[in-house]
C-alpha positions as a Markdown table, in Angstrom:
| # | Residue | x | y | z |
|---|---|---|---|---|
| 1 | Unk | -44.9 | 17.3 | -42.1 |
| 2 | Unk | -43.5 | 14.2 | -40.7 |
| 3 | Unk | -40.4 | 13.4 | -39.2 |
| 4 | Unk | -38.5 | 10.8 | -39.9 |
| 5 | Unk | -35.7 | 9.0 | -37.9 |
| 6 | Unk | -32.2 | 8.9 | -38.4 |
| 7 | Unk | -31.5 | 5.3 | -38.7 |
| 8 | Unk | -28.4 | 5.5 | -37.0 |
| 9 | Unk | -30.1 | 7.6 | -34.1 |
| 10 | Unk | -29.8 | 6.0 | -31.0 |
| 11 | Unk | -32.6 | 5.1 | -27.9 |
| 12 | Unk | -34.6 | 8.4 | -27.0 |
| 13 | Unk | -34.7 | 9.1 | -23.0 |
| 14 | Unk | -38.3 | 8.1 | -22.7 |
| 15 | Unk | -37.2 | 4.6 | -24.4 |
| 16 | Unk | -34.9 | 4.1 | -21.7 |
| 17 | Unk | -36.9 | 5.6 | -18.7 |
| 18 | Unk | -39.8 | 2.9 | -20.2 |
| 19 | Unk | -37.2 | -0.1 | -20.1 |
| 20 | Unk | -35.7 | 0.6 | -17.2 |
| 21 | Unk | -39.2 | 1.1 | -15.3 |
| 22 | Unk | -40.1 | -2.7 | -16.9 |
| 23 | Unk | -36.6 | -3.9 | -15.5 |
| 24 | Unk | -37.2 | -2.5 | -12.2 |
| 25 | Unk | -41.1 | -4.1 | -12.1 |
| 26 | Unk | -39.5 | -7.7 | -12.8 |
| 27 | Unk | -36.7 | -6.9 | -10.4 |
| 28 | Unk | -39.2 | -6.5 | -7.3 |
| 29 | Unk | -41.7 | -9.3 | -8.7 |
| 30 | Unk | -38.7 | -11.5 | -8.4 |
| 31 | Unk | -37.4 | -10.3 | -5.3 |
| 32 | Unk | -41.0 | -10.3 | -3.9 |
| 33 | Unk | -41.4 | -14.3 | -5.3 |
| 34 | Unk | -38.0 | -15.1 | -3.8 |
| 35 | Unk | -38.8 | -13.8 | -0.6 |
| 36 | Unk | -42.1 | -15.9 | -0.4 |
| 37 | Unk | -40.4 | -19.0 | -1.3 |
| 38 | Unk | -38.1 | -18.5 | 1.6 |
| 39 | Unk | -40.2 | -17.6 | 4.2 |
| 40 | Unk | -42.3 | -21.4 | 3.0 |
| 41 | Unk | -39.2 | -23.2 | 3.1 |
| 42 | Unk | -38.5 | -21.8 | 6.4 |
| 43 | Unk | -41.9 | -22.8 | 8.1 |
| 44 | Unk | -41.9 | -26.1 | 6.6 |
| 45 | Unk | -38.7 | -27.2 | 7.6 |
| 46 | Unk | -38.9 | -26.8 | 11.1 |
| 47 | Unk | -42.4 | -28.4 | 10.8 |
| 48 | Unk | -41.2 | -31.0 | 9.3 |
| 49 | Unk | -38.1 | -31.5 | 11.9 |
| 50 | Unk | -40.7 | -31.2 | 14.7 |
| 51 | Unk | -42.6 | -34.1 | 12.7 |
| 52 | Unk | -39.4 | -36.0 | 12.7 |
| 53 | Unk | -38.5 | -35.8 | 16.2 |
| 54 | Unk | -42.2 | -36.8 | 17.3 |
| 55 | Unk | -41.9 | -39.9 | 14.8 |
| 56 | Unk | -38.2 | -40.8 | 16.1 |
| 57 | Unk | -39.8 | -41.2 | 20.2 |
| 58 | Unk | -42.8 | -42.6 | 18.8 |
| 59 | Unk | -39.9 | -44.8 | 17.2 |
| 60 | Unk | -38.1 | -45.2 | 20.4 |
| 61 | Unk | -40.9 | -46.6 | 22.1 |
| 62 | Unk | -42.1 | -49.2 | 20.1 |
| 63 | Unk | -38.7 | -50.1 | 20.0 |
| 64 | Unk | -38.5 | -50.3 | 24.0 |
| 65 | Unk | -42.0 | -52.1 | 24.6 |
| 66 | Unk | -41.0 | -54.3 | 22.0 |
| 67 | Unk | -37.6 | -55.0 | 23.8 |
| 68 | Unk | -39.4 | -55.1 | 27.0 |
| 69 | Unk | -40.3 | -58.6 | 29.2 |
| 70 | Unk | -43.9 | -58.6 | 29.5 |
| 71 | Unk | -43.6 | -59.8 | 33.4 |
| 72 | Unk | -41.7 | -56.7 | 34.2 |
| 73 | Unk | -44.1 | -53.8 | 33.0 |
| 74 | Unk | -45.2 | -51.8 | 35.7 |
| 75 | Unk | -47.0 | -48.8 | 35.7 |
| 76 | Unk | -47.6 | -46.6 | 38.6 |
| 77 | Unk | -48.6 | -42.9 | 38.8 |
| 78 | Unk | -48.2 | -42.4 | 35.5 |
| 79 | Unk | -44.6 | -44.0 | 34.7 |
| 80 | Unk | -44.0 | -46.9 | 32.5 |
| 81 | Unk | -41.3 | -49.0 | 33.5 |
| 82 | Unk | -39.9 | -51.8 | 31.7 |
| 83 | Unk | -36.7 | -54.2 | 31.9 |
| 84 | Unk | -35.4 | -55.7 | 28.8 |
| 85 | Unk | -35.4 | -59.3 | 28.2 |
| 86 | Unk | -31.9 | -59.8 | 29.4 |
| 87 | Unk | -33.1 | -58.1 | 32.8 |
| 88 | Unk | -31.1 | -55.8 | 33.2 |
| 89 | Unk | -31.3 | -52.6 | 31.1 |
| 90 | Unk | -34.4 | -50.3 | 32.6 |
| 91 | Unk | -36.4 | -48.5 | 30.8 |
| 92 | Unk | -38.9 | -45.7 | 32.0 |
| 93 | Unk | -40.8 | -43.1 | 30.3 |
| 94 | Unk | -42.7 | -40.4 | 32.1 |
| 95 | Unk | -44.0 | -36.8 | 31.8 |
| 96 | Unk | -41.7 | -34.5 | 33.5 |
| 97 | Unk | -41.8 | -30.4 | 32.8 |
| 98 | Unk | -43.9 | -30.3 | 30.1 |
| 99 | Unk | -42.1 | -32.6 | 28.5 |
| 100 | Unk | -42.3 | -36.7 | 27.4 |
| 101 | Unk | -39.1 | -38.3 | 28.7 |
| 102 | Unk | -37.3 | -41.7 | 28.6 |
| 103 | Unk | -34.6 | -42.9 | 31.4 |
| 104 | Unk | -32.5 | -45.7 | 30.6 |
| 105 | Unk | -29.6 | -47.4 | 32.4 |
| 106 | Unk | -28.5 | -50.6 | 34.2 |
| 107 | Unk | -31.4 | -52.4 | 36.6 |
| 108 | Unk | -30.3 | -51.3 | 39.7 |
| 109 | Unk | -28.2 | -47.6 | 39.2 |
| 110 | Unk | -29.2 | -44.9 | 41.1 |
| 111 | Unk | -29.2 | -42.3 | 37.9 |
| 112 | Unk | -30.7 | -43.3 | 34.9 |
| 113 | Unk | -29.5 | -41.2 | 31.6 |
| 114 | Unk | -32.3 | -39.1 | 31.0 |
| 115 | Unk | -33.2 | -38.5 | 26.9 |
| 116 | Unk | -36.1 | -35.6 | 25.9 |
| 117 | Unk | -38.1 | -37.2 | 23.7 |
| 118 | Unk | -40.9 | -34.6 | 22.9 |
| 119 | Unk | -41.2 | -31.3 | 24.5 |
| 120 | Unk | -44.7 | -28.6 | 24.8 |
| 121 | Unk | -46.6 | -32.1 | 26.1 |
| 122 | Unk | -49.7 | -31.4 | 27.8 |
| 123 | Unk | -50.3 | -34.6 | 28.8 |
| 124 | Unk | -49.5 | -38.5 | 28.6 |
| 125 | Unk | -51.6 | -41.1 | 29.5 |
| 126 | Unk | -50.7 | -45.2 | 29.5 |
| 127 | Unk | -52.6 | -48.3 | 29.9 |
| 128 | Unk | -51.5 | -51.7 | 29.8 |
| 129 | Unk | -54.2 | -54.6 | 27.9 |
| 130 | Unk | -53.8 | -57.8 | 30.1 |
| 131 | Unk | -54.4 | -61.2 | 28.5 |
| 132 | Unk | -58.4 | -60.9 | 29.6 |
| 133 | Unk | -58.5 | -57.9 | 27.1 |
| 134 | Unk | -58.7 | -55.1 | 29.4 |
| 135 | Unk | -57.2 | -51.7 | 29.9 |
| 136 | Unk | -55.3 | -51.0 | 32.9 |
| 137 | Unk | -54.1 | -47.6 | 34.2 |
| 138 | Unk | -51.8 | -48.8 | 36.9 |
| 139 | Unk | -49.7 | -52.4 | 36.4 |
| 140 | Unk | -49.8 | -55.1 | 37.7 |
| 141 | Unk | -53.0 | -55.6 | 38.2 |
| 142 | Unk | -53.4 | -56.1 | 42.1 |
| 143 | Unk | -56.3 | -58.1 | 41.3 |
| 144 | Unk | -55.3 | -60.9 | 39.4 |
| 145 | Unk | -52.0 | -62.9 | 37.7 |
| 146 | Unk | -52.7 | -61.7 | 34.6 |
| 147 | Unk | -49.9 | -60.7 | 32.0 |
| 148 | Unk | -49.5 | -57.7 | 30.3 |
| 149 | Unk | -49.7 | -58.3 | 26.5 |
| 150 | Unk | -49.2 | -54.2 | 25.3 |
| 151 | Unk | -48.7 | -50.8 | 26.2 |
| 152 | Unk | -50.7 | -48.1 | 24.8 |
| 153 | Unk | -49.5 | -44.6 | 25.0 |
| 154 | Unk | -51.6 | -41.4 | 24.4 |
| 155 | Unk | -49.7 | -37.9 | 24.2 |
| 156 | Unk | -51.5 | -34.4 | 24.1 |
| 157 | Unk | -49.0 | -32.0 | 22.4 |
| 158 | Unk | -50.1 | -27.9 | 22.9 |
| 159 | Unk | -49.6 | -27.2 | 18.9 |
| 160 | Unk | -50.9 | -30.3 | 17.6 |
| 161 | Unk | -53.2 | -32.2 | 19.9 |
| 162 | Unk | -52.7 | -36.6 | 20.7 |
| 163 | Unk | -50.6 | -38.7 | 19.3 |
| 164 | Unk | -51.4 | -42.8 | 20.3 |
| 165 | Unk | -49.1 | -45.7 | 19.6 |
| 166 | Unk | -50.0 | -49.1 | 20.8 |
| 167 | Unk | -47.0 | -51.4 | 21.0 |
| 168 | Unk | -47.1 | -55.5 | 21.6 |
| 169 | Unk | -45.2 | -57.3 | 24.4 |
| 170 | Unk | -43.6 | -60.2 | 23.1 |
| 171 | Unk | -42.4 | -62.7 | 25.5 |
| 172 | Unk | -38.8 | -64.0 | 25.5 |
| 173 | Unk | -37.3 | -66.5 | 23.8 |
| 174 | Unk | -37.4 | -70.0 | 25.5 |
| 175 | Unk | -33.5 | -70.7 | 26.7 |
């Protein structure tokens, strides 16, 4: 004998037990997918700060040893030191607690404002190409007149490993 269903009947208890098992399943797929997504977007964006703050001093420094008058580079135990072309804003960058920093302020002050440029640095190496076309670890050269004609920097960062910019002097502008 077969039985046959009221029409009107409504959803039997293992209907519903069957949906709401399906609507659960899609529930913690979603949940699961969501929370994925979020963790991503969370490791990406502070990589991608970190790459922003690294491209900003990388920025910064061009900028400077572009700004800089070739005849007043000097670099000794391991800190570059510039003055502007008017001759009077100094500029030095040096590593200092791990960290790559830039000191700016007025030729002859006492404190210069100090600005962090890039911390967890391992290491930072310069070297200054003279007009003869070679590299210098300590400027001015003691042996000769020559002029400086870039500055090459080389950072070692712990989580990443070196970064090198190479930045042209450019001499001033005839008065």
């Amino acid at each position: 004998m077969t039985a046959i269903r009221d029409q009107e009947a409504g959803v039997t208890l293992i209907e519903m037990l069957v949906a709401l098992s399906l609507f659960a399943l899609v529930g913690i797929a979603s949940f699961t997918t969501l929370d994925t997504i979020l963790r991503v977007r969370e490791r990406t964006d502070g990589r991608l700060e970190h790459l922003a703050q690294l491209d900003r001093a990388l920025l910064i420094f061009g900028r400077d040893i572009v700004q800089a008058d070739p005849r007043t580079v000097t670099l000794q135990d391991g800190v570059l030191s510039t003055l502007g072309h008017d001759g009077q804003t100094k500029r030095q960058y040096l590593h200092d607690s791990n960290t790559l920093s830039r000191e700016i302020g007025p030729r002859n002050a006492d404190d210069l404002l100090r600005q962090a440029l890039i911390p967890d640095v391992s290491a930072v190496t310069f070297r200054v190409l003279d007009r003869d076309r070679n590299w210098h670890l300590a400027w001015p050269d003691p042996a000769g007149e020559n002029e400086a004609l870039a500055v090459d920097i080389r950072v070692d960062i712990d989580a990443i490993g070196s970064l090198r910019r190479l930045s042209s002097l450019t001499r001033p502008a005839p008065r």
